[in-house]
C-alpha positions in Angstrom: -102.0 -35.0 126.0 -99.9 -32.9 128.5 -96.1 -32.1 127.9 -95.2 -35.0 130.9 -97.1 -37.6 128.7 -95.5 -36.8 125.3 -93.8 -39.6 123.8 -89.8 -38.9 124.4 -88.1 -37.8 121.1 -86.5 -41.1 120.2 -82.7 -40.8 118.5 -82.1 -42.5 115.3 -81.7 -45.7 115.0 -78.3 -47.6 114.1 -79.7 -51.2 112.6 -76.0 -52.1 111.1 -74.5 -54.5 113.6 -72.4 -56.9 112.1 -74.6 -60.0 113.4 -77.4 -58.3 110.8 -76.2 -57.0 108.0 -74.4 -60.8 107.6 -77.8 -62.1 107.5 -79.3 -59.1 105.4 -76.6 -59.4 102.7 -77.4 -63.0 102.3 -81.1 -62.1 101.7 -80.4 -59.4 99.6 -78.0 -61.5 97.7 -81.1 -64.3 97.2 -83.2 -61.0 96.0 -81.5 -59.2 94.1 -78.4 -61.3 92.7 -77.7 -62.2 88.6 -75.2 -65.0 87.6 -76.0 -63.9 84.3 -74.9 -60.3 84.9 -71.7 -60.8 86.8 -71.5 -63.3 83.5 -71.8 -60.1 81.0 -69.3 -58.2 83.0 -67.0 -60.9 83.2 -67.0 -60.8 79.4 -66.3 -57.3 78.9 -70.0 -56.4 79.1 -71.2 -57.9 75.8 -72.6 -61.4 75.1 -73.3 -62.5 71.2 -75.0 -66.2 70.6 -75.3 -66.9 66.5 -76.8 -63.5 65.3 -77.7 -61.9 68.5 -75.1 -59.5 70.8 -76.5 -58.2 74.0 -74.4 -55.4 75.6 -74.0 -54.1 78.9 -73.2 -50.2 80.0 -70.6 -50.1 81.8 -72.0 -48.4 84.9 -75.7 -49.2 85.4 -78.2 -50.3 88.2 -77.8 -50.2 91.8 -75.5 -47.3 93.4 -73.9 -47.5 96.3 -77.0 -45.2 98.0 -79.8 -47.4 96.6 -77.9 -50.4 97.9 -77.3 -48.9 101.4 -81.1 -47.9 101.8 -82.5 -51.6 101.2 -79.8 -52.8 103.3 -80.9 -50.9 106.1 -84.6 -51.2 105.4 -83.7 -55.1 105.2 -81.9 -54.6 108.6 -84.6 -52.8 110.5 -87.3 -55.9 109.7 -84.1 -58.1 111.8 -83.6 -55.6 114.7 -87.4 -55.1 114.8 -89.1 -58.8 113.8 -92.2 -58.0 116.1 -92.6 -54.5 115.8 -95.2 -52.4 113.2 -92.4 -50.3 110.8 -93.1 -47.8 108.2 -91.5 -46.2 105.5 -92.2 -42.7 104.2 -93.1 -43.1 100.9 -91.3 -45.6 98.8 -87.6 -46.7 99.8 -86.6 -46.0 96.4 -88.0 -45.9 93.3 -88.3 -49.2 91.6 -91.3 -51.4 91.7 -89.8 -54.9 92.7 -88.0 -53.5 95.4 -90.8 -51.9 97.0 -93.2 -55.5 96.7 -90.1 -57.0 98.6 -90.1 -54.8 101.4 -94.4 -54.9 101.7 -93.8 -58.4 101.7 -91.7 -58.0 104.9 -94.7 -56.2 106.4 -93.3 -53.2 106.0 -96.1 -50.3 105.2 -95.7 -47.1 103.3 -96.9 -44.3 104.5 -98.3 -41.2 102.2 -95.7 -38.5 101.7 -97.3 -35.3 99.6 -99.2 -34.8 103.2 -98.8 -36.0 106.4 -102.4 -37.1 107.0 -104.3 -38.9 109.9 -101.8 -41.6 109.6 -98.9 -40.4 110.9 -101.3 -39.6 114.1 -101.2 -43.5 115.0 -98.0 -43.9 115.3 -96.8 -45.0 118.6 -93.6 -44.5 120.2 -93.1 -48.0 119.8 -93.5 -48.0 115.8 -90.5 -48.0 113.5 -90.2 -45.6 111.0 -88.1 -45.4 107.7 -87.1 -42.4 105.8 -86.4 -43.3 102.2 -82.9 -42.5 100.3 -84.4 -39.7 99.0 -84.7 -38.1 102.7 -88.1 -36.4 103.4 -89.0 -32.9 104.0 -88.4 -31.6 107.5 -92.3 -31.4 108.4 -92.3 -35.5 108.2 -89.4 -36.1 110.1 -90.3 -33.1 112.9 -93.5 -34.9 112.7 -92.4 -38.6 113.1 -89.7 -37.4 116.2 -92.8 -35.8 117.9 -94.4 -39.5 118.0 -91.4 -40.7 119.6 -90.9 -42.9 116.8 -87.8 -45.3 116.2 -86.0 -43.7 113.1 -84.1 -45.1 110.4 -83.1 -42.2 108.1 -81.6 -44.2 104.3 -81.5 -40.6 103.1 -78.1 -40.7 100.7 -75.1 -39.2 101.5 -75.4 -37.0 98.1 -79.0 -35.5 98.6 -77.8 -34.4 102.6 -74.9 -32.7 100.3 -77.3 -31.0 98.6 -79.4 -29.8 101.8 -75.9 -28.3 103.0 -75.5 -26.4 100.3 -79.1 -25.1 100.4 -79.2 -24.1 104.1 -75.9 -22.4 103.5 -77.5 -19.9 100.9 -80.2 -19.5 103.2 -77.5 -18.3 105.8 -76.5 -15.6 103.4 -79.8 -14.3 102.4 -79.7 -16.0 98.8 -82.5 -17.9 97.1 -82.0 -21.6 96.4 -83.1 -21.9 92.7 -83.5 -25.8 92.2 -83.2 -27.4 89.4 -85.8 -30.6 89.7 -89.0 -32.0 89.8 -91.7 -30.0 91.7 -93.2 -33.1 92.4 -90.0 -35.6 93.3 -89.8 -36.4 97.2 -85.7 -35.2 96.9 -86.6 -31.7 95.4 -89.4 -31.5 98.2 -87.0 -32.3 100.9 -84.3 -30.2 99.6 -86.8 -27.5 99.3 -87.5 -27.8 102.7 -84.4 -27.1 104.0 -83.5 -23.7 101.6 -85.9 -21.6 104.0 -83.0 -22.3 106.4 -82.8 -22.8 110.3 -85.0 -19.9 111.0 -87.5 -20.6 108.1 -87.1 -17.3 106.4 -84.8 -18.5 103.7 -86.4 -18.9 99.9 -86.4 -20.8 97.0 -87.5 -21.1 93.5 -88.2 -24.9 91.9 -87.4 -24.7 88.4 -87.2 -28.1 86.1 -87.0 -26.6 81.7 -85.0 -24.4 79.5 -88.1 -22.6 79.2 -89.2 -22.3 82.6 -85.2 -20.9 83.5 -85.4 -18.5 80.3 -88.7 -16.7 81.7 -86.6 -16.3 85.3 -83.9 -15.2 83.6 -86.0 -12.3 81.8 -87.5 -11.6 84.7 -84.0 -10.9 86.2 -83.3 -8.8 83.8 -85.9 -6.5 82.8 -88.7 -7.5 86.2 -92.2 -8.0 85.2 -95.7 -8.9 86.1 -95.6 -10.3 89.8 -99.0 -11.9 89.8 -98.1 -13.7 86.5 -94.8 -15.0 88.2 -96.5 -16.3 91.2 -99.1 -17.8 89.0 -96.2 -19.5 86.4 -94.6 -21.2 89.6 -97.3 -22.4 91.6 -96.5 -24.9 94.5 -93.1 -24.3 93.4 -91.7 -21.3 95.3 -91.0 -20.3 99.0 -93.9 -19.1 101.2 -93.6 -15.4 101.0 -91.7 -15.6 97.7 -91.8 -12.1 95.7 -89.7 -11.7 92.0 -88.9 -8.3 92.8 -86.9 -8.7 95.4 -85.7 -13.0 95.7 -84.1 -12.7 92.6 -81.3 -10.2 93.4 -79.2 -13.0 95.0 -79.0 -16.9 93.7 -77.2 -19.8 94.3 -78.4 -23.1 91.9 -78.6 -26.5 93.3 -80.3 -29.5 91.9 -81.9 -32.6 92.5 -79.2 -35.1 92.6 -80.8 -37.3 89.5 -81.1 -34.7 86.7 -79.0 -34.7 83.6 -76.1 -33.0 84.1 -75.3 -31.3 80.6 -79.2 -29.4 81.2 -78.3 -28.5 84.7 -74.9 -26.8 83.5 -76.9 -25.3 81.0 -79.5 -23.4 83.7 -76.1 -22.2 85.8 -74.9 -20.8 82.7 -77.8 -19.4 81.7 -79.0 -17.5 85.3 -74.8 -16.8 86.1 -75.4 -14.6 82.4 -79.1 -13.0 83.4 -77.7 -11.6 86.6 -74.1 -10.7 85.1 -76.4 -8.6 82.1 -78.2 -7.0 85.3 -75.2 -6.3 87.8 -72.5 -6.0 85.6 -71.0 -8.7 87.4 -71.9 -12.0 88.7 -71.3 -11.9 92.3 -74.6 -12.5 93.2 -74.6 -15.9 91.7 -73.1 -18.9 92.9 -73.6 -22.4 91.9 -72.5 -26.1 93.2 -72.1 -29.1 91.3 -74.6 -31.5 93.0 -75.6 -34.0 90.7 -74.9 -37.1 92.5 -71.6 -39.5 91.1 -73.6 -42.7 90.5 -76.2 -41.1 88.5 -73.2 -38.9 86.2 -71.4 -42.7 85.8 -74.3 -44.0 84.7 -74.8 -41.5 82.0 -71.1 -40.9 81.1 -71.3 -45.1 80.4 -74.6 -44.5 77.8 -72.8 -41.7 76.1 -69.5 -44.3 75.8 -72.0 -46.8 74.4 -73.8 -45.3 71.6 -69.9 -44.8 70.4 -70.3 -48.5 68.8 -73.2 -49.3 66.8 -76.9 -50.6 68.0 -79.9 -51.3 66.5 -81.8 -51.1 69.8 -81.3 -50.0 73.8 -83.8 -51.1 76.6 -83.8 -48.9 79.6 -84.7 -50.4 83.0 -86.1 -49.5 85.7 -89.0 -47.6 87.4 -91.3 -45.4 85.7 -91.3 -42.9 88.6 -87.3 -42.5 88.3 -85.8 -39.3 87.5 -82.5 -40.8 87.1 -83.7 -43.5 84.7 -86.1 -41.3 82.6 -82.6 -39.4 81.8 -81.0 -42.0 80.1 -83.9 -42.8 78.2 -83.6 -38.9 76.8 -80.1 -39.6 76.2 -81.0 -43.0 74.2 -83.6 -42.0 72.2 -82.0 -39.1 70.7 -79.7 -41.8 68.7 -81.6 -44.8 68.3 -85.2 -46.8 69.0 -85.4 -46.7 72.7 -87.6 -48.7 75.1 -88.1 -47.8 78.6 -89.3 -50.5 80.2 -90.2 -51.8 83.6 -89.6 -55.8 83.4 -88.8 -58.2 81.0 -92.8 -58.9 80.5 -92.8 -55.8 79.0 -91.3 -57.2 76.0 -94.8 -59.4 75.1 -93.6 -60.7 72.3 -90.7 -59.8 68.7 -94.1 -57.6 67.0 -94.9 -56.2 70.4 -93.5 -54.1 73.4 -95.4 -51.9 76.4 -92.8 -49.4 77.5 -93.1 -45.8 79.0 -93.3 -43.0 76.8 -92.0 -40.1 78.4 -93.6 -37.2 76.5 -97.1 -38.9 77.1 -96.1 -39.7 80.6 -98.0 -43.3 79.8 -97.6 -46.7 79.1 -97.8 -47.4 75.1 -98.2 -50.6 73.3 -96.1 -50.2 69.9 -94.3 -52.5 67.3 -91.2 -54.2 68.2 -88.8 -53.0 66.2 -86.6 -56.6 66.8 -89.6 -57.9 64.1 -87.8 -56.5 61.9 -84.4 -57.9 62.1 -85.7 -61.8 61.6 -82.6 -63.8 60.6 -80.2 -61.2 60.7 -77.8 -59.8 63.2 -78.7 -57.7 65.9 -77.2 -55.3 68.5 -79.5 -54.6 71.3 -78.1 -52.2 74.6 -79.2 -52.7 78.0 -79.0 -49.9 80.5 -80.5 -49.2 83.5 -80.7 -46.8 86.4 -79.3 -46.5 90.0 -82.9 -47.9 91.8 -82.6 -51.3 89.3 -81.5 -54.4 90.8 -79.7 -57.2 88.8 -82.3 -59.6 88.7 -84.4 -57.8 86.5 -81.5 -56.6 84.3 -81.0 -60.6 84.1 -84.4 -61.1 83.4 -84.1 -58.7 80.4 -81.3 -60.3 79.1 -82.9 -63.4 79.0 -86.3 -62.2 77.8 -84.6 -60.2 74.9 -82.5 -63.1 73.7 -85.5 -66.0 73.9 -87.1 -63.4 71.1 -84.6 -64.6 69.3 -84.8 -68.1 69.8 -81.8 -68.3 72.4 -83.3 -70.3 76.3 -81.4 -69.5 79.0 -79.4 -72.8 79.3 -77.4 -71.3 75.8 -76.9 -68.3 77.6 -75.7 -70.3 81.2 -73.2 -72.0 78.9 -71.9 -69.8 76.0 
């Protein structure tokens, strides 16, 4: 194709015009909404029928992000009703939301690799980037099509990107505290090589994995066996020898935040031990607020006693995974991704997150037949009500209690 018949970059696309986002509320509303919830909350976050209490976290489910990103995905379908649209990936990561939006015809798109796919697209196609942004080759990519683009990406993970491109700008390596394999840790990775591309960056997600940089800091070591440790996870070009002298730690907005402050104290030390000093360390507080609220209201939680906590939400979510850690360090925890999941009071299919698959184990409500129970219900920032609700009810008909007791207690 020659350069007169390239598609014309096409400018991103604002989809919230009041006329819309009235209709999109009120379908998100029908999706998404729980009488039952606002019900809990109403009630200080607890309900208790005869022998049963179900409590609430304060702070859990959608953030103001997740809800923003549907919204607009909701909104593009109504500004675009005959046009093909796409979405990078997921939107977010929770199952239920994503069926809604296929159901609305809206296609996802691989995002490890931008494969033959992204080739089709026209310069009339619509194309969404997910809250969790996407790295820079998708969206180069997607503005050389000439696409229509409707970037969700959340106002805390562009914070993060800021940050990033900044060290760049002063010749520090981005160490990253995330997931190697999490679309937000790719994108933000994408963005520490900086403007010119020369920046670098180191991916780094355990204790472990920070101790064995921080020796390396220290005392150097075997370059080959570096490289090798950190696979897929470090700059093009990325040598130990001389990318560690400088770093400034970030984060994927979604990790624990006690862990991450753990890594910033822990590299701030290694390279303090080296220099004498830290001044080549330097460190920003990036974890995102919803996710931090959501965590703060677990820990307030397990304060007052429980026999058991459910966690909802998406296996795939980083946020979520993070309160199950926080759960099952105190009591039985379930991590599950629906109410179905509880099959029956002797059996429940949850996620186990050192196994990284979906168990089948005993029910540990079996064994509180005919005597009071306490069970917690949290879930992360990608969970919309209606499954919460579903929970609820689910949980309590284990116990003998239909939703019409619950509608009127």
């Amino acid at each position: 194709m020659s350069e007169a018949a390239k598609p014309q970059k096409k400018k991103r696309v604002n989809v919230r015009r009041p006329d819309v986002m009235t209709l999109v509320q009120a379908e998100v509303e029908k999706h998404y909404h729980s009488p039952i919830v606002e019900k809990l909350r109403d009630n200080g976050g607890s309900i208790t029928i005869g022998k049963s209490t179900v409590r609430l976290a304060e702070q859990f489910g959608f953030c103001y992000g997740v809800e923003r990103a549907i919204d607009l995905a909701y909104a593009a379908r109504r500004v675009f009703p005959d046009q093909r649209i796409f979405l990078i990936g997921e939107i977010i990561h929770n199952p239920e939301v994503n069926k809604q939006l296929a159901k609305m015809d809206i296609v996802s798109l691989p995002w490890k690799e931008i494969t033959s796919e992204y080739d089709d697209l026209t310069e009339d196609d619509v194309v969404i980037v997910p809250a969790f942004g996407a790295p820079t080759s998708f969206t180069e990519k997607i503005e050389q099509q000439g696409c229509h683009i409707i970037d969700t990406t959340c106002g805390d993970v562009m914070k993060v990107w800021r940050r990033v491109r900044t060290y760049a700008k002063t010749g520090m390596t981005s160490f990253i505290h995330g997931k190697r394999g999490h679309e937000e840790t790719q994108a933000t990775a994408s963005r520490a090589t900086g403007e010119d591309g020369k920046g670098h960056y180191i991916i780094v997600l355990t204790l472990e994995e920070t101790e064995y940089v921080c020796n390396f800091i220290r005392n150097g070591g075997d370059t080959e066996e570096f490289l090798k440790k950190f696979d897929r996870a470090l700059s093009e070009g990325f040598d130990p020898q001389i990318h560690l002298q400088q770093i400034g730690v970030a984060n994927q907005t979604t990790m624990l935040k006690s862990e991450t402050e753990d890594i910033q104290g822990r590299i701030r030390k290694a390279i303090s031990d080296r220099d004498g000093n830290p001044d080549n360390f330097q460190m920003f507080d990036t974890i995102c607020g919803a996710t931090q609220e959501r965590q703060d209201a677990l820990f307030d939680m397990l304060n007052k006693p429980m026999d058991l906590l459910l966690v909802v939400g998406g296996y795939n979510s980083s946020n979520t995974t993070h309160l199950v850690e926080i759960g099952q360090e105190n009591l039985p925890t379930y991590f599950i991704r629906e109410a179905s999941c509880l099959e029956s009071l002797e059996t429940v299919v949850h996620f186990d997150i050192e196994e990284s698959a979906e168990v089948s184990t005993p029910n540990v409500l079996a064994g509180f037949d005919n005597e009071d129970v306490t069970i917690g219900i949290t879930a992360g920032a990608s969970c919309p009500a209606n499954l919460i609700e579903e929970t609820i009810v689910r949980v309590l008909a284990l116990r003998g209690i239909s939703r019409e007791m619950i509608e009127n207690s």
